[in-house]
N, CA, C and O atoms as a GROMACS GRO file, in nm:
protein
  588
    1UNK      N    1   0.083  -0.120   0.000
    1UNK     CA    2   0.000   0.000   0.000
    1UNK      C    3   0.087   0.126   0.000
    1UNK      O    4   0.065   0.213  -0.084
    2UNK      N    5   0.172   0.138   0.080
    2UNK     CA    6   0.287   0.243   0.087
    2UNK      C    7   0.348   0.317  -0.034
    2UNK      O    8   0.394   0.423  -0.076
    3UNK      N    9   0.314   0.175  -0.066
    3UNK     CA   10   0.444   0.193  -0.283
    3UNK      C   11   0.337   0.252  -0.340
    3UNK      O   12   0.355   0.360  -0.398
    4UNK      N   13   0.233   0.204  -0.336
    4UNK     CA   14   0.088   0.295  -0.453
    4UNK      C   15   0.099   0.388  -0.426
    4UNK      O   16   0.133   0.477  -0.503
    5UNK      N   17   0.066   0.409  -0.265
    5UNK     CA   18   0.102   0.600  -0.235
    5UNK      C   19   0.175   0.684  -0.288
    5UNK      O   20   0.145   0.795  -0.332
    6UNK      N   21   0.320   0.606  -0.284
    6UNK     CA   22   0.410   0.690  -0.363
    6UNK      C   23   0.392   0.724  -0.482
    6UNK      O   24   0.385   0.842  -0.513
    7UNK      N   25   0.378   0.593  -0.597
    7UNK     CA   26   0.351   0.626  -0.712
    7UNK      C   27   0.277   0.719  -0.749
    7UNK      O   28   0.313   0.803  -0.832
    8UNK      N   29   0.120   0.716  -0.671
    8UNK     CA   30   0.008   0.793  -0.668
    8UNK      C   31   0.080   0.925  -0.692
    8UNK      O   32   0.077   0.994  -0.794
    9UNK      N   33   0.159   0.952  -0.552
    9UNK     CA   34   0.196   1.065  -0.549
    9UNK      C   35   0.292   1.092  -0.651
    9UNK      O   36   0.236   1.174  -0.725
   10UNK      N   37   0.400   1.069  -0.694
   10UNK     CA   38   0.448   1.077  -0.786
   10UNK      C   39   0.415   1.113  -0.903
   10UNK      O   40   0.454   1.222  -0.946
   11UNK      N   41   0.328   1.021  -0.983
   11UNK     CA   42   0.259   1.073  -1.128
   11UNK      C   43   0.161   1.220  -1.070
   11UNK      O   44   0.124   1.296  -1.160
   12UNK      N   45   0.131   1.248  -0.953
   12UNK     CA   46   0.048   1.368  -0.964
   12UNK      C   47   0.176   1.475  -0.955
   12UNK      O   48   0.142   1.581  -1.006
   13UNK      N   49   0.266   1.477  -0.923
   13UNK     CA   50   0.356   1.573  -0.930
   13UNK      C   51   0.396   1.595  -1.086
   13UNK      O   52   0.393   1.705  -1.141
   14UNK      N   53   0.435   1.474  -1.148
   14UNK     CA   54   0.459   1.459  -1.259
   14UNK      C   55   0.388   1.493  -1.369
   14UNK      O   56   0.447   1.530  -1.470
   15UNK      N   57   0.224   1.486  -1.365
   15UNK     CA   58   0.149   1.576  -1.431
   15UNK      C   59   0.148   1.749  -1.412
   15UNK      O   60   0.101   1.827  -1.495
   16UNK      N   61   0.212   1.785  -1.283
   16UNK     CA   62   0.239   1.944  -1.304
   16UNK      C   63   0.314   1.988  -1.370
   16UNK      O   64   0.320   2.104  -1.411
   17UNK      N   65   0.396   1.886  -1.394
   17UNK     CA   66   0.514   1.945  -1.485
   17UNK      C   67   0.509   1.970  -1.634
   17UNK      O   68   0.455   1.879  -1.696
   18UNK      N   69   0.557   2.078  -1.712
   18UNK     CA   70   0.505   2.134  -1.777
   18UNK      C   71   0.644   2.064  -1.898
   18UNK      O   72   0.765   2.054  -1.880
   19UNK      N   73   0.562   2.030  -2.010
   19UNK     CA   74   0.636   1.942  -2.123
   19UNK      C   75   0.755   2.012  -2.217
   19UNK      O   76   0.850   1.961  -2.276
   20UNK      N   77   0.703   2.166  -2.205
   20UNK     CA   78   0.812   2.246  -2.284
   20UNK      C   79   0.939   2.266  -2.163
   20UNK      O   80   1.034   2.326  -2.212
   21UNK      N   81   0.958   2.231  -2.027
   21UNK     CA   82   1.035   2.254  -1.944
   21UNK      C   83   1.128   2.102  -1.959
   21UNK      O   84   1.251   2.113  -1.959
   22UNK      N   85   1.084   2.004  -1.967
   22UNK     CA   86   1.116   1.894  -1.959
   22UNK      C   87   1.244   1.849  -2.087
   22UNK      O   88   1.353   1.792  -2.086
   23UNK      N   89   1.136   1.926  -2.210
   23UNK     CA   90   1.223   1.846  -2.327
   23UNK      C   91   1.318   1.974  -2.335
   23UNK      O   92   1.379   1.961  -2.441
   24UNK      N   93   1.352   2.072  -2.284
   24UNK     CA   94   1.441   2.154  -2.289
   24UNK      C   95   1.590   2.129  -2.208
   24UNK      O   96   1.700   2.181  -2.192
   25UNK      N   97   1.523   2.030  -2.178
   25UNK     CA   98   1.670   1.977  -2.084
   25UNK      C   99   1.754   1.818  -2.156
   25UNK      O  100   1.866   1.771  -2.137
   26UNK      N  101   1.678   1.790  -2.211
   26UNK     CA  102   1.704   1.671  -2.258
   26UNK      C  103   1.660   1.660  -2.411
   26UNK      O  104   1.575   1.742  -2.447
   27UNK      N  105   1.706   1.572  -2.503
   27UNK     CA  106   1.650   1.532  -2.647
   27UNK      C  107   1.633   1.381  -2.616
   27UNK      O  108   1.694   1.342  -2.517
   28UNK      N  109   1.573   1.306  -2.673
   28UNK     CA  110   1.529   1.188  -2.668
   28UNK      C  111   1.625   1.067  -2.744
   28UNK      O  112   1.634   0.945  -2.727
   29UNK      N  113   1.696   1.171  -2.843
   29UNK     CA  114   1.829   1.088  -2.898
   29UNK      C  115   1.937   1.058  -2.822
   29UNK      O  116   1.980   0.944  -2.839
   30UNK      N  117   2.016   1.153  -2.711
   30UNK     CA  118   2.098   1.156  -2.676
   30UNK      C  119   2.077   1.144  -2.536
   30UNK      O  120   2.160   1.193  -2.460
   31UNK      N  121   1.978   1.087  -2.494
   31UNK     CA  122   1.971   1.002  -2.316
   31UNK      C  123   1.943   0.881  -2.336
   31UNK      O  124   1.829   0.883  -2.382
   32UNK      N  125   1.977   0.780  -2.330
   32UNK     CA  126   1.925   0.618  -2.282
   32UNK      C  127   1.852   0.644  -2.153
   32UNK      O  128   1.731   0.636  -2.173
   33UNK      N  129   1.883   0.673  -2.021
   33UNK     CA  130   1.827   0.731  -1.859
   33UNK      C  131   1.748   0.854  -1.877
   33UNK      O  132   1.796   0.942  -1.949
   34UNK      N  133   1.670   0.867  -1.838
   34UNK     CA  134   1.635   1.036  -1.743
   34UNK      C  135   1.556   1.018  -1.642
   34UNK      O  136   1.459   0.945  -1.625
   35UNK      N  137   1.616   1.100  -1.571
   35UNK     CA  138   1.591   1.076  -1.383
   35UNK      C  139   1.555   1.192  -1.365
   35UNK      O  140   1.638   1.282  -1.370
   36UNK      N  141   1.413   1.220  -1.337
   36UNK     CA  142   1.390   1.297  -1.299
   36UNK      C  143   1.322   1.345  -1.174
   36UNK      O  144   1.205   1.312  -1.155
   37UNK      N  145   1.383   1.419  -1.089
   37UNK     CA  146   1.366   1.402  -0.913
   37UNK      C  147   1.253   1.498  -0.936
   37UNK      O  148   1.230   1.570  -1.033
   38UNK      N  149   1.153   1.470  -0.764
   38UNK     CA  150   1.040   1.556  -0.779
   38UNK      C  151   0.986   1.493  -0.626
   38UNK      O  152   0.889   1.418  -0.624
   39UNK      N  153   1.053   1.528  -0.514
   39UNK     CA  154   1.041   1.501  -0.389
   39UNK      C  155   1.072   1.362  -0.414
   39UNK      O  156   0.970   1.304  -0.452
   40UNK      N  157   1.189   1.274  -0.407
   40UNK     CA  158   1.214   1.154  -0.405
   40UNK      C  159   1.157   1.038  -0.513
   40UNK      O  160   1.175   0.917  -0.504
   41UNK      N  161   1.052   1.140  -0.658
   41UNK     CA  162   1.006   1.017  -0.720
   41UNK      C  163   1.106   1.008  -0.839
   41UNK      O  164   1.178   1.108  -0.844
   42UNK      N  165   1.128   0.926  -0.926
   42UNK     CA  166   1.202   0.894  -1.049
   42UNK      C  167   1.126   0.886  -1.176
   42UNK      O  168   1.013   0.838  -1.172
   43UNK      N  169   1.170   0.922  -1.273
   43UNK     CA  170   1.089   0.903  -1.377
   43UNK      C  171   1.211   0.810  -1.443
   43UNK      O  172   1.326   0.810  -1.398
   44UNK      N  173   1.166   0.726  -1.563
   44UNK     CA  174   1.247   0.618  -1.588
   44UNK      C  175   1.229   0.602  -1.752
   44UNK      O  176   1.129   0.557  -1.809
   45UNK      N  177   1.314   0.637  -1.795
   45UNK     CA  178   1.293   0.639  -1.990
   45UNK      C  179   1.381   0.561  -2.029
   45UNK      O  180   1.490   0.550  -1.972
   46UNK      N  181   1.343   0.489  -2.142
   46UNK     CA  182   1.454   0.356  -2.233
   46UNK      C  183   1.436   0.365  -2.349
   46UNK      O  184   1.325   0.372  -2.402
   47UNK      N  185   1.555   0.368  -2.411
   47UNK     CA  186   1.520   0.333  -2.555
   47UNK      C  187   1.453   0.238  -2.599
   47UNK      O  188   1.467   0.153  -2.511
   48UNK      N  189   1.362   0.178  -2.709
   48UNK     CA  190   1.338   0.079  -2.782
   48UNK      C  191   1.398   0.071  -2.898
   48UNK      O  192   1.461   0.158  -2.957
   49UNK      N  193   1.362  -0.112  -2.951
   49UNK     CA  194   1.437  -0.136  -3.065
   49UNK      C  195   1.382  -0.018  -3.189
   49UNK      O  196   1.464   0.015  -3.275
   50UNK      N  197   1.276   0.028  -3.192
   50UNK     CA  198   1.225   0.084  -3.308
   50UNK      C  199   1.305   0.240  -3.314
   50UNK      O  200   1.320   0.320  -3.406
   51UNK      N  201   1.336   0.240  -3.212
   51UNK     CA  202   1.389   0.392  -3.188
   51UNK      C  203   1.526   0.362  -3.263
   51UNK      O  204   1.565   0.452  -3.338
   52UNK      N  205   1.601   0.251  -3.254
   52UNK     CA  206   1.738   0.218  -3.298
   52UNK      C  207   1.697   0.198  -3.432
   52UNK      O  208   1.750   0.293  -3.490
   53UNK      N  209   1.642   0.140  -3.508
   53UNK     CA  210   1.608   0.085  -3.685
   53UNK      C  211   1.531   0.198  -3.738
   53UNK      O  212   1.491   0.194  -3.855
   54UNK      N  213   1.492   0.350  -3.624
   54UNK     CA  214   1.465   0.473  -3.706
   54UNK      C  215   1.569   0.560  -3.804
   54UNK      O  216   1.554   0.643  -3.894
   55UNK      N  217   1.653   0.513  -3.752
   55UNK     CA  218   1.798   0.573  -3.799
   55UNK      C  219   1.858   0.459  -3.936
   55UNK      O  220   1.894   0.343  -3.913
   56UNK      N  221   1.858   0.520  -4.067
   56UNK     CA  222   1.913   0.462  -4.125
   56UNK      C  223   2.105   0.394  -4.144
   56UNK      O  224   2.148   0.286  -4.185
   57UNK      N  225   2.167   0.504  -4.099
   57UNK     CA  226   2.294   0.437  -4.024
   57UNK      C  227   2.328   0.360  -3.947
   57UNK      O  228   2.444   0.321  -3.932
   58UNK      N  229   2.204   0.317  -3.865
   58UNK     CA  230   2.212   0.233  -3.740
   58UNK      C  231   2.126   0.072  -3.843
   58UNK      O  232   2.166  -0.043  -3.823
   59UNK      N  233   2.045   0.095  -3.914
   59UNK     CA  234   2.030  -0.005  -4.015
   59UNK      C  235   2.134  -0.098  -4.106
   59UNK      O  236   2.125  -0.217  -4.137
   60UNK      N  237   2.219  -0.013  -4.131
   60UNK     CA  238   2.319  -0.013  -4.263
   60UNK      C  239   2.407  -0.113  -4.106
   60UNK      O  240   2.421  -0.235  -4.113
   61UNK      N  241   2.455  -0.028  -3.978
   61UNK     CA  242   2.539  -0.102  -3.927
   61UNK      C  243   2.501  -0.269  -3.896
   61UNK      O  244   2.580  -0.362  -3.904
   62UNK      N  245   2.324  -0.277  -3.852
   62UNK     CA  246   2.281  -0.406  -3.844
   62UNK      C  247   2.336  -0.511  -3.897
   62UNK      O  248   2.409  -0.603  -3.862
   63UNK      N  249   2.255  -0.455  -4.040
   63UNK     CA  250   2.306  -0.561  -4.177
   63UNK      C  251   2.469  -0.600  -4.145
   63UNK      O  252   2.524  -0.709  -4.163
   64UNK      N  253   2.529  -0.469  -4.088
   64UNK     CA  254   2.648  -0.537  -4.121
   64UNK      C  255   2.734  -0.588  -4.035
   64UNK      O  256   2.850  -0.621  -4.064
   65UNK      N  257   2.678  -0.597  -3.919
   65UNK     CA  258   2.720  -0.674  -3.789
   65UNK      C  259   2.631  -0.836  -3.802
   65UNK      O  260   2.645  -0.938  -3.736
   66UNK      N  261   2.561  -0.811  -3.889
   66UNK     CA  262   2.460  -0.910  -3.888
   66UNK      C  263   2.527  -1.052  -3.952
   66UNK      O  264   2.508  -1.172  -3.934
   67UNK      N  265   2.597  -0.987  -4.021
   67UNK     CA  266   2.706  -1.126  -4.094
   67UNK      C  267   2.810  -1.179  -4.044
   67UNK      O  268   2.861  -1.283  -4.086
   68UNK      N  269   2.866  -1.083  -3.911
   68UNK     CA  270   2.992  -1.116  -3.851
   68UNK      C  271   3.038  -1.012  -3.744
   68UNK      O  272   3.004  -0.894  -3.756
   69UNK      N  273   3.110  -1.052  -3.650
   69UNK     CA  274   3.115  -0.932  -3.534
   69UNK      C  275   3.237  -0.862  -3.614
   69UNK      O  276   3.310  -0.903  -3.704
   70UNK      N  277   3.231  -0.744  -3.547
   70UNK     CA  278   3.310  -0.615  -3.607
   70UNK      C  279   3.340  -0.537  -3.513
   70UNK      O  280   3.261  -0.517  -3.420
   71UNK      N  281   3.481  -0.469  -3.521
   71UNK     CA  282   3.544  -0.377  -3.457
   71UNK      C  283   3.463  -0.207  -3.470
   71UNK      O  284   3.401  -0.193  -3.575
   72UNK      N  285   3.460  -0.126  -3.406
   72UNK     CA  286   3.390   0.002  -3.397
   72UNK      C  287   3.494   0.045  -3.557
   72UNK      O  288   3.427   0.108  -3.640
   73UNK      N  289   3.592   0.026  -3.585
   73UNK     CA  290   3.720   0.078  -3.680
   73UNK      C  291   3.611   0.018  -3.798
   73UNK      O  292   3.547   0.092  -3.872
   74UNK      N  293   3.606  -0.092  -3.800
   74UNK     CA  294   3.604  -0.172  -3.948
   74UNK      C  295   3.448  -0.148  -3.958
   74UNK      O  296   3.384  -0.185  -4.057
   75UNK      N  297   3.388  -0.082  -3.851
   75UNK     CA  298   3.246  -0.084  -3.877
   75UNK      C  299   3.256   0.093  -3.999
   75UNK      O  300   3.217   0.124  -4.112
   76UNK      N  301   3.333   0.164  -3.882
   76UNK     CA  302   3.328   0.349  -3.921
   76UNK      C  303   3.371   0.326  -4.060
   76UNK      O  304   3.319   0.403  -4.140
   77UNK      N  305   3.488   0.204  -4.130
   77UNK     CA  306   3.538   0.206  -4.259
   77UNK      C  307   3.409   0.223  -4.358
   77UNK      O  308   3.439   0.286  -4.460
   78UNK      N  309   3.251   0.175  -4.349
   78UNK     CA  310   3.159   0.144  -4.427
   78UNK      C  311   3.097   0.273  -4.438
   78UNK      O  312   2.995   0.285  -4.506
   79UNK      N  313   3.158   0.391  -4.368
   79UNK     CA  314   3.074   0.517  -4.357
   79UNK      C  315   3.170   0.633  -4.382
   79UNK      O  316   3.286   0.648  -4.345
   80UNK      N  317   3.068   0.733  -4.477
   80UNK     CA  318   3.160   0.865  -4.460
   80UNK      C  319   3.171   0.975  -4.340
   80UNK      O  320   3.225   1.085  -4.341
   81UNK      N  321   3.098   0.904  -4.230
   81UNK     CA  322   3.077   0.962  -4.118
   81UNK      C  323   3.170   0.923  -3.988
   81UNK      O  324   3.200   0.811  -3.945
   82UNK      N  325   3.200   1.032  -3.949
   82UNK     CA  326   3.340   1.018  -3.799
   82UNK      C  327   3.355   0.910  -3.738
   82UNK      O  328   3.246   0.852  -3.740
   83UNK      N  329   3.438   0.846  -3.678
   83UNK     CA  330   3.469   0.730  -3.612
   83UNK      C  331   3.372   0.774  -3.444
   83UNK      O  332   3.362   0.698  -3.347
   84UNK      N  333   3.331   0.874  -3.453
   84UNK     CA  334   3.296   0.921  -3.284
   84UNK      C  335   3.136   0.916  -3.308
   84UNK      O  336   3.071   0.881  -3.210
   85UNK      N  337   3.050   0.954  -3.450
   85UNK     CA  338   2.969   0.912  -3.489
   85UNK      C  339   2.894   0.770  -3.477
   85UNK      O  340   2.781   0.745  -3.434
   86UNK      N  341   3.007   0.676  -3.536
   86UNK     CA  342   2.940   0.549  -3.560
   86UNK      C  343   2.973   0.527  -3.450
   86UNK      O  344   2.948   0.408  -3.431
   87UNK      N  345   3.036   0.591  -3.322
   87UNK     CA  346   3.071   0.489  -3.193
   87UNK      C  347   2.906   0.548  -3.101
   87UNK      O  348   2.892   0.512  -2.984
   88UNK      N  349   2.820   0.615  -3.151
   88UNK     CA  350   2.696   0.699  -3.117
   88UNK      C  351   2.591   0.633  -3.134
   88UNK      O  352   2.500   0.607  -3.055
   89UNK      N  353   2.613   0.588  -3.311
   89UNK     CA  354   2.521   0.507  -3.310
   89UNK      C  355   2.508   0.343  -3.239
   89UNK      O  356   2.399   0.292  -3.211
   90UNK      N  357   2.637   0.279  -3.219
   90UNK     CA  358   2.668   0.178  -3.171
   90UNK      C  359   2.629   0.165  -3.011
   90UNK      O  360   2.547   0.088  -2.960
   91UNK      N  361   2.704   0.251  -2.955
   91UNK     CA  362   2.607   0.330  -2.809
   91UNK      C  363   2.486   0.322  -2.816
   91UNK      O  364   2.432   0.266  -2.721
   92UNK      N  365   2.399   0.370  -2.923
   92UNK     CA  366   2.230   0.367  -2.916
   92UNK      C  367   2.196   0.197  -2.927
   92UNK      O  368   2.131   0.138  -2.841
   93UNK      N  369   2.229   0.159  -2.997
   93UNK     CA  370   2.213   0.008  -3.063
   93UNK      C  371   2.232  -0.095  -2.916
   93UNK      O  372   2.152  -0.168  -2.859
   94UNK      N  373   2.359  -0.065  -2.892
   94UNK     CA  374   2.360  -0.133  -2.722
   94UNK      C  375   2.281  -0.114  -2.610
   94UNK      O  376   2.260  -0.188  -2.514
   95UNK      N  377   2.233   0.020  -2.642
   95UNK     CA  378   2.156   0.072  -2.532
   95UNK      C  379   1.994   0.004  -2.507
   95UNK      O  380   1.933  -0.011  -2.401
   96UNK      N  381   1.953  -0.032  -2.658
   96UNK     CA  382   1.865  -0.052  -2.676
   96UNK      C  383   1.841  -0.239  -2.693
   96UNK      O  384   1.740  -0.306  -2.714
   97UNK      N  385   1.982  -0.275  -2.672
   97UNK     CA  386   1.978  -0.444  -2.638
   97UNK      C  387   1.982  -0.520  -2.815
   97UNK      O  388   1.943  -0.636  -2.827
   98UNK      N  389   2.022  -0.453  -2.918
   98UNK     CA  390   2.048  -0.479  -3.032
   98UNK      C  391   2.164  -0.531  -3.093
   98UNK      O  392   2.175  -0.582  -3.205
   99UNK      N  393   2.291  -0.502  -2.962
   99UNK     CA  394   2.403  -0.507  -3.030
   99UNK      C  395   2.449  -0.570  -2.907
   99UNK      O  396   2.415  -0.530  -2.795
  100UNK      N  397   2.530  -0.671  -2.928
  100UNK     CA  398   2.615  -0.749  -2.803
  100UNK      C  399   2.772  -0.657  -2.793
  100UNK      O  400   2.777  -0.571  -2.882
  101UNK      N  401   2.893  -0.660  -2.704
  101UNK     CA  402   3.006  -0.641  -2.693
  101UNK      C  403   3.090  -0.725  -2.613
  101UNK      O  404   3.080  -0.711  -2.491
  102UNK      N  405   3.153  -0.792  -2.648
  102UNK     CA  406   3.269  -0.867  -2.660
  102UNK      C  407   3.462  -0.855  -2.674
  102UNK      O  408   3.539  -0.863  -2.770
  103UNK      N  409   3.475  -0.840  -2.570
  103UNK     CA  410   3.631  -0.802  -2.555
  103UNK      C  411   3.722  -0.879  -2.584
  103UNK      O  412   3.719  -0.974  -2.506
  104UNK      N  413   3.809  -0.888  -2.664
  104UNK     CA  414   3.885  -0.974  -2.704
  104UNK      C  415   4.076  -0.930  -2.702
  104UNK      O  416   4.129  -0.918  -2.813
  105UNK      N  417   4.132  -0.916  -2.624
  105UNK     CA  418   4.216  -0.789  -2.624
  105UNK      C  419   4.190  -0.715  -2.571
  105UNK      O  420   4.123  -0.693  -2.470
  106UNK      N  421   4.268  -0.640  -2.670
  106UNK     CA  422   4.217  -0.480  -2.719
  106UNK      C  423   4.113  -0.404  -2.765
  106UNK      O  424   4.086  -0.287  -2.738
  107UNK      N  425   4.049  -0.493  -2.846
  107UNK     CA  426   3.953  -0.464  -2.926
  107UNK      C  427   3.820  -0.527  -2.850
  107UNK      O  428   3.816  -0.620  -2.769
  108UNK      N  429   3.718  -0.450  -2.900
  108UNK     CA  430   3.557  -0.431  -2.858
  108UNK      C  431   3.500  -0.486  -2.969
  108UNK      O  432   3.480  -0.392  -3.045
  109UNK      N  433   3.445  -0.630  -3.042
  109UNK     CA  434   3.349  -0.651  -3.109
  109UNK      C  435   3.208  -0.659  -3.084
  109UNK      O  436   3.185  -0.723  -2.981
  110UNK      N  437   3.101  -0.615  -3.146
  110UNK     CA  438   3.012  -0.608  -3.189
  110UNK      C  439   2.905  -0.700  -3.241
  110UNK      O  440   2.896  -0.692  -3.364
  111UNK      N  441   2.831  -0.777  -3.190
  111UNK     CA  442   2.784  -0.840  -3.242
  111UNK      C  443   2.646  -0.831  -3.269
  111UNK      O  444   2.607  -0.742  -3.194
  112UNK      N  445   2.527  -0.884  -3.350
  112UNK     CA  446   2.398  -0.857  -3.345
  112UNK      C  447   2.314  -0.927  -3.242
  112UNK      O  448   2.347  -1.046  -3.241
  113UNK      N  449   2.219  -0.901  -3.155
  113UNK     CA  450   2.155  -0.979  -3.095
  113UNK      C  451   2.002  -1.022  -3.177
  113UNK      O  452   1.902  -0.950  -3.182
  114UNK      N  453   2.015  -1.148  -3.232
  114UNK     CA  454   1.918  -1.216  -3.299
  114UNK      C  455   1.796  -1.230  -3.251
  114UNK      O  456   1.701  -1.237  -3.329
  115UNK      N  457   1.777  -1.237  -3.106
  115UNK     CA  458   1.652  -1.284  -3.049
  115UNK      C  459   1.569  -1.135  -3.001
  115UNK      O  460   1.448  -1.134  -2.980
  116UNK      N  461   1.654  -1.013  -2.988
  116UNK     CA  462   1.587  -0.842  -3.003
  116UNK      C  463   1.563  -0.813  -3.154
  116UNK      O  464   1.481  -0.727  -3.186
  117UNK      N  465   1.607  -0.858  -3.214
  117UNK     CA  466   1.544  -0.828  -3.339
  117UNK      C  467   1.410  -0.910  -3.410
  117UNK      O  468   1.350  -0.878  -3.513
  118UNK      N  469   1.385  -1.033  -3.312
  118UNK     CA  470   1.255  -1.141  -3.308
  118UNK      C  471   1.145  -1.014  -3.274
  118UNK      O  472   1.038  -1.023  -3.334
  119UNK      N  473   1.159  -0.922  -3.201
  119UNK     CA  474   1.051  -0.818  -3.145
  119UNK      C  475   0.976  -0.726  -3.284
  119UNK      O  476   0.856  -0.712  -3.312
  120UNK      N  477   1.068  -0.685  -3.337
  120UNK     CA  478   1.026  -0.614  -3.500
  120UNK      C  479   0.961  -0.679  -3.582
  120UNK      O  480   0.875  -0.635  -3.658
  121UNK      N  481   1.015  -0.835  -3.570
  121UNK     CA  482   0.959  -0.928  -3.688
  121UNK      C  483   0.811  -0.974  -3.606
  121UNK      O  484   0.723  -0.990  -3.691
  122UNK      N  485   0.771  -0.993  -3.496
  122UNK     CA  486   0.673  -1.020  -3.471
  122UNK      C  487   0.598  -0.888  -3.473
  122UNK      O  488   0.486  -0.920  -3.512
  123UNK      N  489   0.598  -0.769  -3.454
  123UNK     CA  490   0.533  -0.631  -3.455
  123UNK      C  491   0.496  -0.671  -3.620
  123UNK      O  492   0.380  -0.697  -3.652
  124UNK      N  493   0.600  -0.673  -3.713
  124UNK     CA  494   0.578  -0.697  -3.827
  124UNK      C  495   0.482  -0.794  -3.903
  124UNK      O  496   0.422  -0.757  -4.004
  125UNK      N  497   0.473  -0.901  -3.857
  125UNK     CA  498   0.455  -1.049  -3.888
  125UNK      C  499   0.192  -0.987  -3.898
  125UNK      O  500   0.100  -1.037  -3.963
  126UNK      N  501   0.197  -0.869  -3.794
  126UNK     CA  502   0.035  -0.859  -3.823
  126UNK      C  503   0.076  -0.805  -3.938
  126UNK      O  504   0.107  -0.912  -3.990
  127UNK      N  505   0.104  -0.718  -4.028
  127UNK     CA  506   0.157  -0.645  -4.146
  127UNK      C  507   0.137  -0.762  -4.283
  127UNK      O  508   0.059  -0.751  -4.378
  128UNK      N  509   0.230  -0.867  -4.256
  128UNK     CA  510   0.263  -0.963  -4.320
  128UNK      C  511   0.091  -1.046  -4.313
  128UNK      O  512   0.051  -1.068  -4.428
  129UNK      N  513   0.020  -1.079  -4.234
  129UNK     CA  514  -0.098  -1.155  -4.270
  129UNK      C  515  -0.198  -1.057  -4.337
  129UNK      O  516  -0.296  -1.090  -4.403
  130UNK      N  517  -0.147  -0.904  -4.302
  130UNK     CA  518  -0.268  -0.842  -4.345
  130UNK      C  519  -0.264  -0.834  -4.551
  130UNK      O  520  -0.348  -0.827  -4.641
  131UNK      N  521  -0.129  -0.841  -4.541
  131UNK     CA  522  -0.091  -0.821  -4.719
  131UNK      C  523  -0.083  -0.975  -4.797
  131UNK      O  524  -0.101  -0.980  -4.919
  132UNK      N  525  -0.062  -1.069  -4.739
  132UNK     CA  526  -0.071  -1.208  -4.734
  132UNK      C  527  -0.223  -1.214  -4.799
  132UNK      O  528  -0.254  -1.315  -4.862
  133UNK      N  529  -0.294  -1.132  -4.786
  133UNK     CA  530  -0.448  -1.188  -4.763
  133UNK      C  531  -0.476  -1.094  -4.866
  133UNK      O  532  -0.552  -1.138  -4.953
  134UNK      N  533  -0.442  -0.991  -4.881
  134UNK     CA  534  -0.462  -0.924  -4.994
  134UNK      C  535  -0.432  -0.961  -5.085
  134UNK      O  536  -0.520  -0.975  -5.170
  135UNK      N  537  -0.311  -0.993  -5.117
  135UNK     CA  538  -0.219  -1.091  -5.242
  135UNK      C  539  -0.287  -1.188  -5.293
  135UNK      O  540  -0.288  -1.225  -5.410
  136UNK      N  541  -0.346  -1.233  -5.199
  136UNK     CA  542  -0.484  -1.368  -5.180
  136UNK      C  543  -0.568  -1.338  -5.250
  136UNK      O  544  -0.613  -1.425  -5.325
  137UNK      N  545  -0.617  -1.217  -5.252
  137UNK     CA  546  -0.753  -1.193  -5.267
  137UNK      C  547  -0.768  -1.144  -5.424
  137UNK      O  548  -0.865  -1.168  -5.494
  138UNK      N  549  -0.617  -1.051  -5.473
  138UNK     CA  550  -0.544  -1.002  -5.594
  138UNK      C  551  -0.568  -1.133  -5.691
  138UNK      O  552  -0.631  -1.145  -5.797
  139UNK      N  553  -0.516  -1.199  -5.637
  139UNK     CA  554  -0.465  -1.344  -5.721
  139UNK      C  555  -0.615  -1.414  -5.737
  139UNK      O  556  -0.629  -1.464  -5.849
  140UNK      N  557  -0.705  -1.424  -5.669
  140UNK     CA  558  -0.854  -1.496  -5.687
  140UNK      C  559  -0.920  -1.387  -5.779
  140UNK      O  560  -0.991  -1.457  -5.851
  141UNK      N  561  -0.935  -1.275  -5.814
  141UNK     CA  562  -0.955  -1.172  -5.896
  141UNK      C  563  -0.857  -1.168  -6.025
  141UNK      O  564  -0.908  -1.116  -6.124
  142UNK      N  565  -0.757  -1.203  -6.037
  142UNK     CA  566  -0.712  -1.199  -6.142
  142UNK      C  567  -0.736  -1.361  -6.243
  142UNK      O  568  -0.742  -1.383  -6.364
  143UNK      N  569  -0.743  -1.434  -6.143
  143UNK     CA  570  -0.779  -1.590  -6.192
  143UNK      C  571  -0.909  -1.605  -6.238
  143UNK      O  572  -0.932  -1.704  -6.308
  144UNK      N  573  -1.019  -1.507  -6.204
  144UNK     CA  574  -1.131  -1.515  -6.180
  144UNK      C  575  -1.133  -1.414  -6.353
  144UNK      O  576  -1.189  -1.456  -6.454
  145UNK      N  577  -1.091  -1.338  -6.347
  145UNK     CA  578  -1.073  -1.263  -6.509
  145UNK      C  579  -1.018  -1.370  -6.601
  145UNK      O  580  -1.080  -1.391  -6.705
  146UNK      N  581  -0.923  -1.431  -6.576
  146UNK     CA  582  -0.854  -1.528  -6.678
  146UNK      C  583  -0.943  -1.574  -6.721
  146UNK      O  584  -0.927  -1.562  -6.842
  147UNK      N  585  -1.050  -1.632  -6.700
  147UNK     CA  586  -1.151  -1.784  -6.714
  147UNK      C  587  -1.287  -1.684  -6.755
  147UNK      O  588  -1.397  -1.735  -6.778
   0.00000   0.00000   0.00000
């Protein structure tokens, strides 16, 4: 009962707060965390995978971690963009549970995590029955003209 209270209390503080004050402190690209105090409550923000595959650079890196783990170096080689760049987007990608890291040495590889990217394909997969069925329906209409 104690914890509801809090919460209770919490989200009502949290509704005073005014939205142009909030995003002025922060962008939504460049926090994985935001903590935001308000008499002891927290507010708690995470990236998602969709937020990472909005970015077409962070796509291009998928594909290409997707075939084999890769150094942050041999990844930045595939781009005309800064080595401090692709280490940004790689940061987002981890952040968001897309990208594994693996120390080997010296070096930091990269790998894809297969079973976070199962989350897109099932979001996807209603998409896929809905056009499945259309294609269906295309094809009984066009067969249906043939004859």
């Amino acid at each position: 009962m104690k914890r509801d209270g809090l919460l209770s209390a919490c989200n009502h503080r949290v509704q005073k707060l005014k939205f142009k004050k909030i995003t002025s402190f922060f962008s939504a690209t460049d926090h994985l965390h935001v903590y935001l105090q308000l008499n002891g409550c927290f507010i708690f923000m995470r990236r998602d995978i969709f937020q990472a595959i909005a970015d077409p650079t962070r796509r291009a890196i998928i594909t290409l971690i997707a075939l084999q783990a890769m150094t942050p170096n041999a990844i930045a080689e595939h781009f005309d963009s800064t080595r401090q760049a692709v280490s940004k987007h790689l940061k987002i990608l981890s952040e968001c549970g897309l990208v594994n890291t693996a120390q080997q040495g010296r070096e930091i590889y990269y790998t894809l995590e297969v079973e976070k990217m199962k989350e897109v394909d099932h979001w996807l997969e209603q998409f896929r029955k809905i056009w499945q069925t259309k294609f269906n329906q295309l094809d009984a209409l066009l067969d249906q003209l043939k004859t």
